[in-house]
N, C-alpha and C positions, 0 to 999 in steps of 0.2 A: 504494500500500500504506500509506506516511503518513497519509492523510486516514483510511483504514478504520481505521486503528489508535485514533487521535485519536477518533472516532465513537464505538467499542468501549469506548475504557478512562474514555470522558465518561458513558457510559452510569450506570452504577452511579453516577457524583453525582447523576443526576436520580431515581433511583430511591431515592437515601437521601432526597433532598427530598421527594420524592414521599409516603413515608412518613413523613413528618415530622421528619425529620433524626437523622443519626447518634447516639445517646444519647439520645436522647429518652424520655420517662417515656409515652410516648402512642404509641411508634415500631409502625407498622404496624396502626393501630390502625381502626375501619369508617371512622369520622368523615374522615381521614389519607385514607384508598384511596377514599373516596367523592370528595372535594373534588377529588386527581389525577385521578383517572380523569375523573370528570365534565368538568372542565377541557379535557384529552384529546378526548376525546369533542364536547364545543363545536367545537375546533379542526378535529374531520376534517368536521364539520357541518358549518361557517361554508367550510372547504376545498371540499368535494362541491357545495353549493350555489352559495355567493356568486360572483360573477363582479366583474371592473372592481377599485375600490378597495376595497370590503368586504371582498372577497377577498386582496387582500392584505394587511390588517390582520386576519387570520386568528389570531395569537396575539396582538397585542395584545388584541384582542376577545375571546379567549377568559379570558385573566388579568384583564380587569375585570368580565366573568361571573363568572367561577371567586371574584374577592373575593368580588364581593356574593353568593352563595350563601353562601361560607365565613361572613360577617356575620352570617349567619342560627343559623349554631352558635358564636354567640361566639368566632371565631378571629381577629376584626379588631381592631387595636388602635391608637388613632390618638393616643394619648398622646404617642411620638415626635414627632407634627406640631404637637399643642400648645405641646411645650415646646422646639421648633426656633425659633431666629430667621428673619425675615425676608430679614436680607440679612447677609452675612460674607464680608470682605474678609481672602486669604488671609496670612497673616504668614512672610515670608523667613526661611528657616533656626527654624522656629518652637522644634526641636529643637537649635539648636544651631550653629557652622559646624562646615562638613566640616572632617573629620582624615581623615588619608591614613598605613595599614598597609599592610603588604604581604601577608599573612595573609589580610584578607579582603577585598580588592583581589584575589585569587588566586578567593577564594571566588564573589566576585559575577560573575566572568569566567567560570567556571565556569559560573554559573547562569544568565549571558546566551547561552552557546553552546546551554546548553539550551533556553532559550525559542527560539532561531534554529529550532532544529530544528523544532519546533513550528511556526514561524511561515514557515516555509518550504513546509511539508503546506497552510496556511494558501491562501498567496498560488498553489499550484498550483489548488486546489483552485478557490478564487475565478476561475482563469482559466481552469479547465474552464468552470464555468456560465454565465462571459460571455462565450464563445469568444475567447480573445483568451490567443494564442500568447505563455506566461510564456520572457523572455527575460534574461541576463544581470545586463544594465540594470536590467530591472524589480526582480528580486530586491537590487538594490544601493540603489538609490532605497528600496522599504521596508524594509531594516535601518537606513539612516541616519533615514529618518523614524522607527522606532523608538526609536533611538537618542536623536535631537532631543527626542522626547517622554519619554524616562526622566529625560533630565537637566532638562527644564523642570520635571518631576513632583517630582524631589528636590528643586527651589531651593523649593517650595509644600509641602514634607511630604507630598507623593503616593506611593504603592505605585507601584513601577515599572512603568511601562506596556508592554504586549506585544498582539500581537492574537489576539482573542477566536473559537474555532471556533463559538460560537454562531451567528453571523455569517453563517457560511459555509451553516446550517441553514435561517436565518430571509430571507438572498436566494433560496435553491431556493427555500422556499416561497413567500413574495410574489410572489417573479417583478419584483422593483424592481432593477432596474442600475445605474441612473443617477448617475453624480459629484454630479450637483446637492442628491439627498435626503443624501449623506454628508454636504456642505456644512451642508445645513439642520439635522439632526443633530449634527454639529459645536456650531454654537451652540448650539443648545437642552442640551445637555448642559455647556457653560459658561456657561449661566443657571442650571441646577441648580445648578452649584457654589456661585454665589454665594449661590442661594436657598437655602439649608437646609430650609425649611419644606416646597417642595416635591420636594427631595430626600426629607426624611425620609415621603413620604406612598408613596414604594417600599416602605418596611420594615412597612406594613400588612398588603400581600400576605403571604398565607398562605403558607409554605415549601412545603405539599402540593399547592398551586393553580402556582406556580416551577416543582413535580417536574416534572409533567404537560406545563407547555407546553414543559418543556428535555427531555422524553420524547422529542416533537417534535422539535423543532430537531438535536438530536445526532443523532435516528436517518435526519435527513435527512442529515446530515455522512458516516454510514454510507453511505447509498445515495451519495451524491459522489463518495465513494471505490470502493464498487465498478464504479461507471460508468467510471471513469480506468480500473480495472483490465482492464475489457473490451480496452482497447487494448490490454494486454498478451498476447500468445504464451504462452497457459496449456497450447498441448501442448507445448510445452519441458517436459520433467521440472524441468527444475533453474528454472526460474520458478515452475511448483510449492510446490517445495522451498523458495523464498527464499518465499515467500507465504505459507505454512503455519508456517514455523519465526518466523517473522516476527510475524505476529499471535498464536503461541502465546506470544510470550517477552514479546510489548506487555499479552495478558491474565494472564500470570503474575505478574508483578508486582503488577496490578491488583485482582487476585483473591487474590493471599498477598501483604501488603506483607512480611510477613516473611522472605520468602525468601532476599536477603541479607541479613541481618540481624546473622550473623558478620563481613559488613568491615566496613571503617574506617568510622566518622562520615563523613568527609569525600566518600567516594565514596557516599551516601545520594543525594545532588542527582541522580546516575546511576540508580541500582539502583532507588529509589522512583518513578520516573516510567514509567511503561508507553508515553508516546512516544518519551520518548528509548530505552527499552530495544530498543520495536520496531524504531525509524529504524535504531539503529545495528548491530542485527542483520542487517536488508536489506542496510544497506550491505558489511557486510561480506562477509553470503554474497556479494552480488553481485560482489565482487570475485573471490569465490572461482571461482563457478560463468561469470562472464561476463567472466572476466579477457581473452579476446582479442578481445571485440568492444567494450570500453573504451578497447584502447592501438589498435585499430585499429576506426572505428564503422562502414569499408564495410562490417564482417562484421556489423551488426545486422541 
């Protein structure tokens, strides 16, 4: 139900990109739904047909179409690439050294349980597609590895790092498994770092050309998730019930951020997120409605 959730409340960012992004003076404009869709459309092409490796670079290929059409109605801009450096070497504590509050030490603790939640829909989801039975263990090795990577992220002034459900979209469709391309991967994105030049030749991409291929990717997170759910005993009413109330409360939020909007600031990090709303709704029901096959799982 996590993953469906995740899928569902991602949706509508690809869809604001798609139309050329939230506030935009041009938002849903032909030019906008031309470039996505088109994009889109490359993708299920390059899908339907391509076989072997082309096939698997199915959205890469479709996003460097999707530019060079965008090119053609002036949406490309390579000015960021001009004026990037070559090579930058990151600077420790660029901001500052760490001080330590208890305030938002409370806050960020907070905001880490939330990404867990997330990253938790993540890592099942990841071992539905590569059949490989998510275990205790597994789940404890990627929090620390996350963990590992947040605090390396702050000592370089990086956004804290958590894992990404695009991910989860863009394995279903290649159909790549393998540890070795993560590896390869790996580095090449700490070549980017260093290389700003060719970092900055991302931010060329059109945001409408982005919509299109995370159109993709997310609504394959969707299908992820309904797959996992197949496992689940949907004549149970009360699975049902945990399913329906579930992704209502993941898309309500989604759909009206404003809905809590009377609490406190502080419980926003809750209330604002459609997965954690959804996650912690499951769980709950599910305490409710499957409270005896929890304390005891023969009754599953």
């Amino acid at each position: 139900m996590l993953v469906t959730t995740i899928g569902l409340t991602l949706i509508p960012v690809a869809i604001n990109d798609l139309a050329g992004g939230q506030g935009a003076e041009d938002f849903g404009s032909a030019v906008n739904l031309f470039l996505g869709f088109s994009t889109l459309i490359i993708i299920l092409i390059i899908l339907k047909f391509a076989k072997g490796f082309f096939g698997s670079i199915a959205i890469l290929t479709g996003i460097i179409i999707g530019t060079v059409i965008g090119a053609f109605f002036g949406r490309v801009d390579f000015t960021p690439v001009l004026e990037a450096s070559w090579l930058h070497l990151p600077q420790v504590f660029y901001f500052g050294t760490p001080e330590f509050h208890l305030l938002p030490i409370l806050t960020m603790t907070l905001v880490a349980l939330v990404s867990l939640v997330e990253s938790t829909g993540v890592y099942f989801a990841l071992g539905d597609i590569t059949e490989k039975k998510i275990k205790g263990d597994d789940l404890k090795h990627g929090y620390r590895a996350e963990g590992m990577a947040i605090i390396l992220g702050g000592l370089v002034n990086a956004f804290p790092y958590t894992t990404f459900s695009q991910n989860v979209g863009l394995i279903q469709i290649s159909g790549v498994r393998r540890n070795k391309i993560i590896y390869i991967a790996g580095a090449m994105l700490i070549i980017l770092g260093l290389a700003p030049k060719i970092g900055a030749a991302t931010l060329a991409i059109p945001g409408p050309v982005l919509g299109g291929a995370m159109l993709a990717m997310f609504g394959m997170v969707i299908s992820a998730g309904i797959k996992m759910l197949s496992h689940v005993d949907l004549n149970k009413q009360e699975n049902m019930v945990i399913v329906a109330i579930s992704l209502g409360m993941g898309l309500a939020v989604t759909v009206v951020p404003d809905l809590f909007a009377v609490l406190p600031d502080n419980l926003s990090v809750i209330t604002s997120s459609g997965i954690v709303m959804g996650s912690m709704t499951a769980i709950i029901l599910n305490a409710v409605f499957n409270f005896k096959s929890i304390i005891n799982p023969r009754n599953i």
